[in-house]
N, CA, C and O atoms as CSV, one atom per row, in Angstrom:
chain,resi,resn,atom,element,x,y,z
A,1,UNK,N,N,-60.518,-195.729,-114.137
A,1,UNK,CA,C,-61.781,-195.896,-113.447
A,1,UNK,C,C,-61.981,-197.386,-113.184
A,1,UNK,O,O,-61.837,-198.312,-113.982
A,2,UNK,N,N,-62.345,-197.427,-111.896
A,2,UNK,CA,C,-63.186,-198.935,-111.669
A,2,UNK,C,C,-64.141,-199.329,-111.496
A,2,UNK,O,O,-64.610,-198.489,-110.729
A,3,UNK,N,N,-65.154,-200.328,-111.695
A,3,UNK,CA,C,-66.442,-201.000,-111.832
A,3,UNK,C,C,-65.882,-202.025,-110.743
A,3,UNK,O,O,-64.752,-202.510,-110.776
A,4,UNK,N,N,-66.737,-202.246,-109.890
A,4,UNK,CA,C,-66.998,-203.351,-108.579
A,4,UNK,C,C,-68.194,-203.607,-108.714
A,4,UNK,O,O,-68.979,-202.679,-108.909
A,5,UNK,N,N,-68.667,-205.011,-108.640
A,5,UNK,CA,C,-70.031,-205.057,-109.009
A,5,UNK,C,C,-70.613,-206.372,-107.961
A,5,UNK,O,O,-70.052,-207.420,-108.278
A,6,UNK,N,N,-71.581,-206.545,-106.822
A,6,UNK,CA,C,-71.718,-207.715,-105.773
A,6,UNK,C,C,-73.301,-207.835,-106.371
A,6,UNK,O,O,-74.280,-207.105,-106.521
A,7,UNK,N,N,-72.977,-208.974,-106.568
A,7,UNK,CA,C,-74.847,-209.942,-106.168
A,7,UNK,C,C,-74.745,-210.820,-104.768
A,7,UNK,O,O,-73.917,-211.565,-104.244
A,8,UNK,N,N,-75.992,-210.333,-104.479
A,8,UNK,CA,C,-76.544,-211.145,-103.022
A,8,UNK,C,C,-77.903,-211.866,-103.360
A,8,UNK,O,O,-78.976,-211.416,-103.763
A,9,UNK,N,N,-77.564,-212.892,-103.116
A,9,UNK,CA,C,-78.581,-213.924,-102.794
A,9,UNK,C,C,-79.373,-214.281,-100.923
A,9,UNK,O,O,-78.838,-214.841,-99.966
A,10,UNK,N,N,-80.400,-213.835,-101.015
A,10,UNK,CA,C,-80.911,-213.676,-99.688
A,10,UNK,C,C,-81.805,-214.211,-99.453
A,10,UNK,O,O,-82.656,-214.306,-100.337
A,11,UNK,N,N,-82.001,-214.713,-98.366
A,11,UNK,CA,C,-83.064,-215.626,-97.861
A,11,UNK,C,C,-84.353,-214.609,-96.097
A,11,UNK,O,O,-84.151,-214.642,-94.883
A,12,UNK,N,N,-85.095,-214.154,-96.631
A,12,UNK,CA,C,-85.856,-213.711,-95.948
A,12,UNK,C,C,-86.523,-214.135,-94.743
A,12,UNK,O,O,-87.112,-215.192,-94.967
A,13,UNK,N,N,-86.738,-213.557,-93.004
A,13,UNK,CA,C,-86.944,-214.147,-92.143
A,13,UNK,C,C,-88.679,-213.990,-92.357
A,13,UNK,O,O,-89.049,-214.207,-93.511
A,14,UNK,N,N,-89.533,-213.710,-91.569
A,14,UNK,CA,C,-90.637,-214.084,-91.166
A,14,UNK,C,C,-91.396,-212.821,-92.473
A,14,UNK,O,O,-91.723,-211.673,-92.169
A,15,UNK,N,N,-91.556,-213.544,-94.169
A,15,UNK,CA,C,-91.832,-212.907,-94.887
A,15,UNK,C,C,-93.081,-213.938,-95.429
A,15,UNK,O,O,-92.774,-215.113,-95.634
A,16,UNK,N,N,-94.403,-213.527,-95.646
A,16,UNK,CA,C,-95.360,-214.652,-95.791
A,16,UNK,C,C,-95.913,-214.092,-97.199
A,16,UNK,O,O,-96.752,-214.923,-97.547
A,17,UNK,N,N,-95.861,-213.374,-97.886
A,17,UNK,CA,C,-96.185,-212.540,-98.943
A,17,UNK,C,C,-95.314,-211.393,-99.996
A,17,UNK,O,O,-94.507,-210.551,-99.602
A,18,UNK,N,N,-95.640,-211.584,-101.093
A,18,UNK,CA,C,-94.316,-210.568,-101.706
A,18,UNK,C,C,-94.771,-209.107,-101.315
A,18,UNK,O,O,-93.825,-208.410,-101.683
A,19,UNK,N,N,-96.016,-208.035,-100.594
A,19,UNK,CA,C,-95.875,-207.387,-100.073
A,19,UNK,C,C,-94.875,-207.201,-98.655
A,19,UNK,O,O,-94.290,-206.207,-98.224
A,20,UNK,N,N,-94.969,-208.779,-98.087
A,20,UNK,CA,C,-93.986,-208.574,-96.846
A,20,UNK,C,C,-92.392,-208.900,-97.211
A,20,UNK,O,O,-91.424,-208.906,-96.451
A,21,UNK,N,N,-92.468,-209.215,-98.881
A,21,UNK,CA,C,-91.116,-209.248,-99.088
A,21,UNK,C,C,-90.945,-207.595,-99.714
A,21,UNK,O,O,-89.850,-207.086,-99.956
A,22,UNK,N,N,-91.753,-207.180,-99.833
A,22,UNK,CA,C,-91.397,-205.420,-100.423
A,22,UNK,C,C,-91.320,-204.526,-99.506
A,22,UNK,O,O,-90.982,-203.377,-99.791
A,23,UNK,N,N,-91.663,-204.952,-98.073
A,23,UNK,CA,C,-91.267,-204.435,-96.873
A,23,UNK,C,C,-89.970,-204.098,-95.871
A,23,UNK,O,O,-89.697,-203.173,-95.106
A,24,UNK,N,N,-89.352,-205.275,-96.261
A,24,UNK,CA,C,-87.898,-205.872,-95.717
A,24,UNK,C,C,-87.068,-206.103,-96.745
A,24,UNK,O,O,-85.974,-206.571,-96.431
A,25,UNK,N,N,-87.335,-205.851,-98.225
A,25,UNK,CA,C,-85.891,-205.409,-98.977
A,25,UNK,C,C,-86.088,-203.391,-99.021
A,25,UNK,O,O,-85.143,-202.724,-98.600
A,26,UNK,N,N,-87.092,-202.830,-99.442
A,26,UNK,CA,C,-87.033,-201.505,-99.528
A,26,UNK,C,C,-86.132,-201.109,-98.917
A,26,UNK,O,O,-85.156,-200.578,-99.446
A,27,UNK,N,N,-86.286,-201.307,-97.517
A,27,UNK,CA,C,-85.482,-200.414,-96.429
A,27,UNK,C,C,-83.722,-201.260,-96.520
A,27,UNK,O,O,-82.616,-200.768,-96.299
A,28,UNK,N,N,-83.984,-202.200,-96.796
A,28,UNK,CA,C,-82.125,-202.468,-97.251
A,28,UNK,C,C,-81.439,-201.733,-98.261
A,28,UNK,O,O,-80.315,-201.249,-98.127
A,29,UNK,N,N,-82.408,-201.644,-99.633
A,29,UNK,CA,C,-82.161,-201.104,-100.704
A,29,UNK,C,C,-81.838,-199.653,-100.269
A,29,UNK,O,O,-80.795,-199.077,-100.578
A,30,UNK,N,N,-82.861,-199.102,-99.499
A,30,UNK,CA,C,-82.514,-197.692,-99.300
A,30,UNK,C,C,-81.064,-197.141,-97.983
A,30,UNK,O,O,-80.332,-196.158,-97.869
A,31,UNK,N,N,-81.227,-198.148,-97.391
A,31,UNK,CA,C,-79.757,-197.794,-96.019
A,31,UNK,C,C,-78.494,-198.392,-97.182
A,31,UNK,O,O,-77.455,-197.794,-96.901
A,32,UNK,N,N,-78.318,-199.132,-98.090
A,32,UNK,CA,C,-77.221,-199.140,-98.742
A,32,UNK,C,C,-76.823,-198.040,-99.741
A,32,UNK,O,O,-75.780,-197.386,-99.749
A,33,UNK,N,N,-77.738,-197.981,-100.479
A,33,UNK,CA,C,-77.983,-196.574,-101.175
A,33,UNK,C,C,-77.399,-194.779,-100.257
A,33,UNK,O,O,-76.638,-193.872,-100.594
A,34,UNK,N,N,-78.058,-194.977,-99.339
A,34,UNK,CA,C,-77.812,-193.793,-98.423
A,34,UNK,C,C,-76.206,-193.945,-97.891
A,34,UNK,O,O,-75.447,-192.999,-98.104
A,35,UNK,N,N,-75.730,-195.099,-97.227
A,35,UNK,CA,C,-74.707,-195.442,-96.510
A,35,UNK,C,C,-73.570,-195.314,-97.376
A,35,UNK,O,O,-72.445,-194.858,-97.172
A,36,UNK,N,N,-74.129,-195.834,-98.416
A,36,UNK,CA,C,-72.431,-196.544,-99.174
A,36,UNK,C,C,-72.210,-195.612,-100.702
A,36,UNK,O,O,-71.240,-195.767,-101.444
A,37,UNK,N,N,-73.826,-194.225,-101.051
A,37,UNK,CA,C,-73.701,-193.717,-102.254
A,37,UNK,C,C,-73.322,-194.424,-103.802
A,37,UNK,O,O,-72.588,-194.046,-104.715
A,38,UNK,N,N,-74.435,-195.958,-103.569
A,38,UNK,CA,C,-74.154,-196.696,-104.783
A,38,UNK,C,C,-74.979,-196.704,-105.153
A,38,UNK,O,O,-75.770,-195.814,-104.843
A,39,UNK,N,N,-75.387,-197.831,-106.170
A,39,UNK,CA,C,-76.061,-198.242,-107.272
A,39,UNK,C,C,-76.736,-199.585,-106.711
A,39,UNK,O,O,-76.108,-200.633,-106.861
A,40,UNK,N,N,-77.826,-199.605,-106.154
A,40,UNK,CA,C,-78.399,-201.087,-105.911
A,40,UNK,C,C,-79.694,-201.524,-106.368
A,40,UNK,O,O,-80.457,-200.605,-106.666
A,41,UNK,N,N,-80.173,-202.811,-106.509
A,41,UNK,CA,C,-81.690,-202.591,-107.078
A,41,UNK,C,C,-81.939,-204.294,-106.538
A,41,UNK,O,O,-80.992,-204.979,-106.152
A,42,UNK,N,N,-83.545,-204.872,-106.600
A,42,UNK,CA,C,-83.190,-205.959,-106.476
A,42,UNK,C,C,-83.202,-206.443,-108.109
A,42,UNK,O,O,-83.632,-205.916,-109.135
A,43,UNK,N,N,-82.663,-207.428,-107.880
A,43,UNK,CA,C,-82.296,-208.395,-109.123
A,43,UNK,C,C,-82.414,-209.648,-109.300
A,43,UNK,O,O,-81.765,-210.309,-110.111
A,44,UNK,N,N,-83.257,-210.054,-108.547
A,44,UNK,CA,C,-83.340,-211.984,-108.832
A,44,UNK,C,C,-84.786,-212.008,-107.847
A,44,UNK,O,O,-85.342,-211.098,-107.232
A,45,UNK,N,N,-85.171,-213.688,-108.016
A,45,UNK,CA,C,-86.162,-213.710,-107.152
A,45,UNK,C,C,-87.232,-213.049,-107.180
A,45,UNK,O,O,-87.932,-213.316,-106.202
A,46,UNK,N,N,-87.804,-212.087,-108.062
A,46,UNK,CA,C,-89.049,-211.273,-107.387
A,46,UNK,C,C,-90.650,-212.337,-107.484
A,46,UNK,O,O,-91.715,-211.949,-107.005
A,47,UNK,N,N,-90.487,-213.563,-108.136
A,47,UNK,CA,C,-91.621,-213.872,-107.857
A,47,UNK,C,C,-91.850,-215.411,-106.218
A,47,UNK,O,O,-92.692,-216.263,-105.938
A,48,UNK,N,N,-90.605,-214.960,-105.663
A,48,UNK,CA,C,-90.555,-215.531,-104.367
A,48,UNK,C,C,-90.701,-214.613,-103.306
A,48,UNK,O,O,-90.133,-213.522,-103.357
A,49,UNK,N,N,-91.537,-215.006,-102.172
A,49,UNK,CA,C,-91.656,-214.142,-101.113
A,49,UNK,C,C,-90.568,-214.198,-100.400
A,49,UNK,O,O,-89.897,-213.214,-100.091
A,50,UNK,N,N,-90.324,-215.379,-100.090
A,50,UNK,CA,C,-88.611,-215.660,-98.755
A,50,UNK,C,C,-87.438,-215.338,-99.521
A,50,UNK,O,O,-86.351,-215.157,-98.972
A,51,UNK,N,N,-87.635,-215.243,-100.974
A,51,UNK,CA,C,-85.693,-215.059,-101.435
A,51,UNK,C,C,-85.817,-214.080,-102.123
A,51,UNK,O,O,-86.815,-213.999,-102.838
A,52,UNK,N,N,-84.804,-213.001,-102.118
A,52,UNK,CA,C,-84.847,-212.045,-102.865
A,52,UNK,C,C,-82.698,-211.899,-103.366
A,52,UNK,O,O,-81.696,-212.330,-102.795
A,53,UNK,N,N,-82.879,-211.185,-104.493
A,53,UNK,CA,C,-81.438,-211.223,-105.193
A,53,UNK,C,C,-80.888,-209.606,-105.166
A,53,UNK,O,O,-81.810,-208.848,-105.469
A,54,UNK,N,N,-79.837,-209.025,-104.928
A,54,UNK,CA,C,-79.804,-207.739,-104.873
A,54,UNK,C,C,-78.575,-207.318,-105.831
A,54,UNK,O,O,-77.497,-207.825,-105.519
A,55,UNK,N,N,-78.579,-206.882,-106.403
A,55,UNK,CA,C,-77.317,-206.022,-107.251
A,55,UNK,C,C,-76.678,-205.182,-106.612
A,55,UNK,O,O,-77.470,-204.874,-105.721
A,56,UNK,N,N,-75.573,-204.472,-106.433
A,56,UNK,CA,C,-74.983,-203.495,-106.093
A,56,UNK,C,C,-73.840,-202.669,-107.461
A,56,UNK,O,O,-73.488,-203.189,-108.520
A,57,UNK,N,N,-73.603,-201.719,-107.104
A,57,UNK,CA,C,-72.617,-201.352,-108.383
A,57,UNK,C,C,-71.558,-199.882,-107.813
A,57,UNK,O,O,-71.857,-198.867,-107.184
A,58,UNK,N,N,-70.473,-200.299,-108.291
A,58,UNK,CA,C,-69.394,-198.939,-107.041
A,58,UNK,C,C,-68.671,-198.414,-108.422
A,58,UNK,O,O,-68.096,-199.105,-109.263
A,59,UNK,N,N,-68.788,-197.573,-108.414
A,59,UNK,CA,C,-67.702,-196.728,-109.499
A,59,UNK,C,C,-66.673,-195.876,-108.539
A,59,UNK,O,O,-67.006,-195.230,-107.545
A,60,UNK,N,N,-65.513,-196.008,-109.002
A,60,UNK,CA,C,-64.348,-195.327,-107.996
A,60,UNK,C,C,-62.868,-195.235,-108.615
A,60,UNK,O,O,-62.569,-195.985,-109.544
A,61,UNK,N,N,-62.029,-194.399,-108.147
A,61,UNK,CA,C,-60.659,-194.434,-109.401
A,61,UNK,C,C,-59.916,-194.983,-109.525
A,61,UNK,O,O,-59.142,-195.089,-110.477
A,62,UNK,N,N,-60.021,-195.984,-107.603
A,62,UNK,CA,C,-59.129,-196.856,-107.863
A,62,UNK,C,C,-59.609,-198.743,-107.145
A,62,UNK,O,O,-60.504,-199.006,-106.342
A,63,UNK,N,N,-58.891,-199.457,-107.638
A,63,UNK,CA,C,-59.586,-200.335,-107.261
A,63,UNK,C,C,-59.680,-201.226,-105.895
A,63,UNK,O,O,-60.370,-202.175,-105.523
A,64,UNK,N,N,-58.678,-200.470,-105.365
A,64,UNK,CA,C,-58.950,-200.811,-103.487
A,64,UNK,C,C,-60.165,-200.286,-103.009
A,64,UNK,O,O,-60.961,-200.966,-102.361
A,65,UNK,N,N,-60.392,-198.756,-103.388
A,65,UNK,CA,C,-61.733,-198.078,-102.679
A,65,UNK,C,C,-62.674,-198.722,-103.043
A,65,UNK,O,O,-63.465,-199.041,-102.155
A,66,UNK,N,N,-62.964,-199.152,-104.399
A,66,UNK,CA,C,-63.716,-200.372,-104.555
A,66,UNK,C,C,-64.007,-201.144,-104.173
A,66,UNK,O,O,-65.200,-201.443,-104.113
A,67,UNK,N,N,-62.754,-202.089,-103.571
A,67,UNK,CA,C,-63.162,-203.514,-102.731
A,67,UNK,C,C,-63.572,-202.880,-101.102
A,67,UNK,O,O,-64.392,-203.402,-100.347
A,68,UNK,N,N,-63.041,-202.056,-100.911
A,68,UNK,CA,C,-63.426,-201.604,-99.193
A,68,UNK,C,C,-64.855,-201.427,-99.401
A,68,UNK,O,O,-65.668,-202.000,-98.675
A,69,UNK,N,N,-65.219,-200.622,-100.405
A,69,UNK,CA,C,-66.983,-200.105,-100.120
A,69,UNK,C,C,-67.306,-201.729,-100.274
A,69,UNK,O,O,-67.681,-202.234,-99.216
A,70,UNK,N,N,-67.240,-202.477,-101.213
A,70,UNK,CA,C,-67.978,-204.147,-101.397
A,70,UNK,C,C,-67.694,-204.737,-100.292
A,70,UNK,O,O,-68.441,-205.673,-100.009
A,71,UNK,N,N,-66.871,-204.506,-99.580
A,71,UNK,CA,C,-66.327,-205.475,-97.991
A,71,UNK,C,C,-67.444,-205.083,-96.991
A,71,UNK,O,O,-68.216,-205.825,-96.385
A,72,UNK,N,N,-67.318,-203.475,-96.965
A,72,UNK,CA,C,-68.616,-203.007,-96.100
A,72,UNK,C,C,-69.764,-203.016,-96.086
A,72,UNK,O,O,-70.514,-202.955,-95.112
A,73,UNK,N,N,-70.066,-203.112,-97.447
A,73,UNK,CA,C,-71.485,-203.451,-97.455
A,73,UNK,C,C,-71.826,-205.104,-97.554
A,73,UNK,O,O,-72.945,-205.338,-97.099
A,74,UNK,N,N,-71.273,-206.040,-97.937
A,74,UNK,CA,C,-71.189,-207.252,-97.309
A,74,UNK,C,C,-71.389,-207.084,-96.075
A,74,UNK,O,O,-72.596,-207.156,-95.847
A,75,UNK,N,N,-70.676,-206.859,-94.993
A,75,UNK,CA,C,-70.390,-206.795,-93.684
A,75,UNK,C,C,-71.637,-206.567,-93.321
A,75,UNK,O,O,-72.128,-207.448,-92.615
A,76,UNK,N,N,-72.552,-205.327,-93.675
A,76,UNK,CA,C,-73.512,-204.937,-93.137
A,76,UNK,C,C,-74.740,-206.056,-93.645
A,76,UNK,O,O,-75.494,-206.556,-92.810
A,77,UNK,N,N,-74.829,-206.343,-94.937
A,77,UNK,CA,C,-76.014,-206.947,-95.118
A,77,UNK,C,C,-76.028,-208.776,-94.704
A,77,UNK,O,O,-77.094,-209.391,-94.703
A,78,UNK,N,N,-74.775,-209.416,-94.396
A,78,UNK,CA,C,-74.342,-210.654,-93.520
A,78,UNK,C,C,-74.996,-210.436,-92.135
A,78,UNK,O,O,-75.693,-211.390,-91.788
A,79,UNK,N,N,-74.913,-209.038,-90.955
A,79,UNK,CA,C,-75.359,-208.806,-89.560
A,79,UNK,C,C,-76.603,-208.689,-89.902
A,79,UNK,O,O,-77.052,-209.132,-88.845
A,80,UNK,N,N,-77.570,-208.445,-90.541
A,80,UNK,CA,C,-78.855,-207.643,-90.542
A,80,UNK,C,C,-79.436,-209.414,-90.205
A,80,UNK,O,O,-79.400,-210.468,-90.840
A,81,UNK,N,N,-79.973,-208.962,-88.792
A,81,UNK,CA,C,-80.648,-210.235,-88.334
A,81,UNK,C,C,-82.229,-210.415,-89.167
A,81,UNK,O,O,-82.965,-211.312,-88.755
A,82,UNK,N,N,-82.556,-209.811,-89.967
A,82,UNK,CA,C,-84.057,-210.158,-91.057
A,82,UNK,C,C,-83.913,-210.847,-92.217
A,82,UNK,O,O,-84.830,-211.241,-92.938
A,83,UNK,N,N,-82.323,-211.039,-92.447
A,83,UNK,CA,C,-82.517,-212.022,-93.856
A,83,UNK,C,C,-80.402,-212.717,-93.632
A,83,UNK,O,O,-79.242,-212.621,-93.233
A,84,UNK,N,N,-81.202,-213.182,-94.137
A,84,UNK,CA,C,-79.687,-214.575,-94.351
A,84,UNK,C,C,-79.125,-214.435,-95.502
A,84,UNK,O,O,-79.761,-214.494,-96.555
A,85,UNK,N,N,-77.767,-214.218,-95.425
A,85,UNK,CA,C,-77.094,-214.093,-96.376
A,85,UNK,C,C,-76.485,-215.317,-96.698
A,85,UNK,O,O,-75.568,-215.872,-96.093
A,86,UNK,N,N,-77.183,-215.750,-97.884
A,86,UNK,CA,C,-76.939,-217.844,-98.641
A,86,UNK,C,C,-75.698,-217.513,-99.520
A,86,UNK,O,O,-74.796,-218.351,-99.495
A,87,UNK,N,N,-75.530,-216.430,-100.276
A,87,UNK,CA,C,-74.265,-216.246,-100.902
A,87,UNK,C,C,-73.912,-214.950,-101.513
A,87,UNK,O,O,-74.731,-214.054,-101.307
A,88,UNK,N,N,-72.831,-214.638,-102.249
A,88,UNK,CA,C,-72.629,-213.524,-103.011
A,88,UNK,C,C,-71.828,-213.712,-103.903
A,88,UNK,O,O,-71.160,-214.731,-104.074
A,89,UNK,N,N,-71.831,-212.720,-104.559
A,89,UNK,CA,C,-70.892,-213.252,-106.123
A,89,UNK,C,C,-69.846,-211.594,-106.327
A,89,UNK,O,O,-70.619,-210.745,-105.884
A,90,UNK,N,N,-68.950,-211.089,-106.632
A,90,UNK,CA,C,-67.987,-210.120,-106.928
A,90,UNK,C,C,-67.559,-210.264,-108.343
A,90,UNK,O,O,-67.488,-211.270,-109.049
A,91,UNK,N,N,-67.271,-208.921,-108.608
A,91,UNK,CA,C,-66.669,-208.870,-109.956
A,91,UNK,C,C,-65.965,-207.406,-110.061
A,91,UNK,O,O,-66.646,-206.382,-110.022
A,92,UNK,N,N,-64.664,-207.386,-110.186
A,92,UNK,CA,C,-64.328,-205.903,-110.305
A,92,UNK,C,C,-63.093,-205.712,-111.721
A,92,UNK,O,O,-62.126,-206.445,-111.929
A,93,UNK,N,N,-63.544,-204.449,-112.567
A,93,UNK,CA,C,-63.129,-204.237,-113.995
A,93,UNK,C,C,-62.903,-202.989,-114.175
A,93,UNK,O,O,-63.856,-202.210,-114.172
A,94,UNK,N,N,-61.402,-202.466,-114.399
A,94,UNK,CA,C,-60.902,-201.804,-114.693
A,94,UNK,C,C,-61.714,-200.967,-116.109
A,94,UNK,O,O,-62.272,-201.738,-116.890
A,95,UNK,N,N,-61.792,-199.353,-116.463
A,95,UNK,CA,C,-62.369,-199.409,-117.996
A,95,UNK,C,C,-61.610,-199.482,-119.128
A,95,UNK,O,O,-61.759,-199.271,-120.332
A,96,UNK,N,N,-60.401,-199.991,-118.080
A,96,UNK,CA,C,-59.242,-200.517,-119.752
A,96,UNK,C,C,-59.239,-201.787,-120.376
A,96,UNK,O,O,-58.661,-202.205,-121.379
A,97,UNK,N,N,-60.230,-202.456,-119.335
A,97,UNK,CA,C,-60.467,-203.985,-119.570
A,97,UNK,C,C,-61.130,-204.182,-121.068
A,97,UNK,O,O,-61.772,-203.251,-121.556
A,98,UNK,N,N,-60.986,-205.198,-121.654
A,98,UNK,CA,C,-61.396,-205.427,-122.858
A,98,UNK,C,C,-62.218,-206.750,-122.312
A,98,UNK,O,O,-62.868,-207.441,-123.098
């Protein structure tokens, strides 16, 4: 089994309030969730309106299908013209890993 695991660090477009930041991550949280059948939540940032941090998490048997789902969903959340993607971080672990 494999663990793939992405943090995104994001920078929010025309967000003036953390209601208008709970507006424009929900619906990311939920099209990755739906699209890609993972594990996402946000994770950093919640007491900033413009930056928000997102977790993702892929369980799969092997560890290519792993990196393809993390490639694609990169891909998608880099185009989404409402928030800027400032960076990301990867990590992928076998469960034989010690």
């Amino acid at each position: 089994m494999w663990i793939g695991w992405m943090e995104f660090d994001l920078l929010l477009g025309e967000v003036h309030s953390l209601k208008g930041k709970r507006s424009a991550v929900r619906p990311l949280i939920a099209e990755i969730r739906r699209k890609f059948e993972v594990a996402v939540a946000e994770t950093g940032h919640q007491d900033l309106h413009r930056r928000a941090g997102l977790g993702v998490c892929v369980v799969a048997a092997d560890a290519a299908h792993v990196v393809a789902i993390l490639d694609r969903i990169e891909r998608m959340v880099a185009y989404r013209p409402e928030v800027e993607l400032l960076s990301t971080r990867r990590g992928l672990h076998s469960s034989t890993d010690e």
